[in-house]
C-alpha positions in Angstrom: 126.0 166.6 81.8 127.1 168.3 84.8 123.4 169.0 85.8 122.5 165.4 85.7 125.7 164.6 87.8 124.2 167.5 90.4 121.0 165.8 90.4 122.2 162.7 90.8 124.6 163.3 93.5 123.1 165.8 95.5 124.9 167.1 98.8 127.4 164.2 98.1 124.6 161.3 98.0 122.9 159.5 95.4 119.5 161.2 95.0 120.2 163.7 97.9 119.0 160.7 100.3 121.4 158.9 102.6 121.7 155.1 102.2 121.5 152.4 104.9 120.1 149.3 104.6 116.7 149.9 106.0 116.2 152.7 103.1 117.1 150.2 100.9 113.8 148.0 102.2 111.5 151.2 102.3 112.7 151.6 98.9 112.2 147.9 97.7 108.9 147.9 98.9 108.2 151.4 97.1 109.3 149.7 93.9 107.4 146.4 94.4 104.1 148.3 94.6 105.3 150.7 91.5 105.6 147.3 89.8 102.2 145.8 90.4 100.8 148.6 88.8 103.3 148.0 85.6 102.6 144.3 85.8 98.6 145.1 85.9 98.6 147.5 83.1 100.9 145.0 80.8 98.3 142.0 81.4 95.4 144.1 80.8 96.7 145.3 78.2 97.8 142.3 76.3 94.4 140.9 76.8 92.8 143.8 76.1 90.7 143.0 79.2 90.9 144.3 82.7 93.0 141.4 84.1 95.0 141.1 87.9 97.5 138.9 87.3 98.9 136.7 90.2 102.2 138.7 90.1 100.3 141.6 91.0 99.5 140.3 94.3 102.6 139.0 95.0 104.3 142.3 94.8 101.1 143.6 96.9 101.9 141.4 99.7 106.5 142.0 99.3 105.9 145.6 99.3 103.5 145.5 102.3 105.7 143.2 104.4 108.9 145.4 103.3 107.1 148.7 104.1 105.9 147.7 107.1 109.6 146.4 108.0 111.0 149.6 107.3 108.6 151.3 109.3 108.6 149.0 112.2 112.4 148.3 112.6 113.5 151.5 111.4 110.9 154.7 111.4 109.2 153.4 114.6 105.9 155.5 113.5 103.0 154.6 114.8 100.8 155.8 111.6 103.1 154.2 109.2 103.0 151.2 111.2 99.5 151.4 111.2 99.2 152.1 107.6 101.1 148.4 106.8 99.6 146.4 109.6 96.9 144.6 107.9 97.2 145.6 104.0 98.7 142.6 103.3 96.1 140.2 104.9 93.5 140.5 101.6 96.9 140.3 99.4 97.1 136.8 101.2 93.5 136.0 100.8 93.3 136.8 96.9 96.4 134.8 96.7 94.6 131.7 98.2 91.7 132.3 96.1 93.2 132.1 92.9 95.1 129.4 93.6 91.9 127.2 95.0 90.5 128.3 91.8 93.7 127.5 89.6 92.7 124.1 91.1 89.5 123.3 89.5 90.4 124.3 85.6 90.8 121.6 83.8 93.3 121.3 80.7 91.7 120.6 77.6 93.4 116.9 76.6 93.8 118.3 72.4 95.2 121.5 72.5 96.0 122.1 76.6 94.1 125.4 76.9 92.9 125.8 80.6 89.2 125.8 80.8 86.8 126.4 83.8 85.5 123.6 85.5 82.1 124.0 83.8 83.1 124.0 80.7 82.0 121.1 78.5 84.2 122.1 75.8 87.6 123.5 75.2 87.0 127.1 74.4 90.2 127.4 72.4 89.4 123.9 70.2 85.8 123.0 70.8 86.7 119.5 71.6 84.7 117.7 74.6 86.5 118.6 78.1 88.0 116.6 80.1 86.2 114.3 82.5 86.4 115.4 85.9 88.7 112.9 88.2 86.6 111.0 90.3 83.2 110.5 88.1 
């Protein structure tokens, strides 16, 4: 017990590192992108197919911005600034993307499985798909 303890509270500080607030954004935007790779590997998993799931890119584009915070208001480091500049531009992009193509799935009126917008039959129930609004 007392080793854990030691570990813990190294030199007299949780972890050995001393805590401000701008650690405490470095290390939120550590954690978000630990995250995404949790929340990728659970979806794919569950589907049994290699799946991104929208969550994913969310914590993309908070761990970018909050790393590139940290770095910017608080490390002032050129190459870490650098590093976070423009990662989080295609997190934006993807995000936009699925949500124009989130758009043009239609929901299957019997059992209300999303289907792709060429689908002319629900994939879950078979019955005829929706017709498209506006023919």
């Amino acid at each position: 017990m007392e080793l854990l303890q030691h570990w813990l509270w190294y030199q007299g500080h949780f972890l050995g590192i001393e805590w401000h607030v701008w650690k405490v954004v470095g290390w939120t935007g550590n954690l978000a992108f630990t995250a995404r790779f949790l929340v990728q590997w659970y979806a794919t998993e569950r589907r049994r197919e290699v799946v991104v799931p929208v969550a994913f890119w969310w914590l993309s584009i908070t761990g970018s911005w909050l790393l590139l915070a940290y770095a910017v208001v608080h490390k002032r480091d050129s190459v870490f600034i650098f590093a976070n500049l423009f990662n989080w531009i295609p997190y934006l992009r993807n995000l936009i993307i699925q949500r124009r193509h989130e758009r043009t799935h239609r929901e299957c009126p019997s059992c209300s499985r999303t289907n792709p917008p060429q689908a002319r039959f629900c994939m879950n129930c078979g019955s005829p798909a929706a017709p498209v609004s506006g023919s």
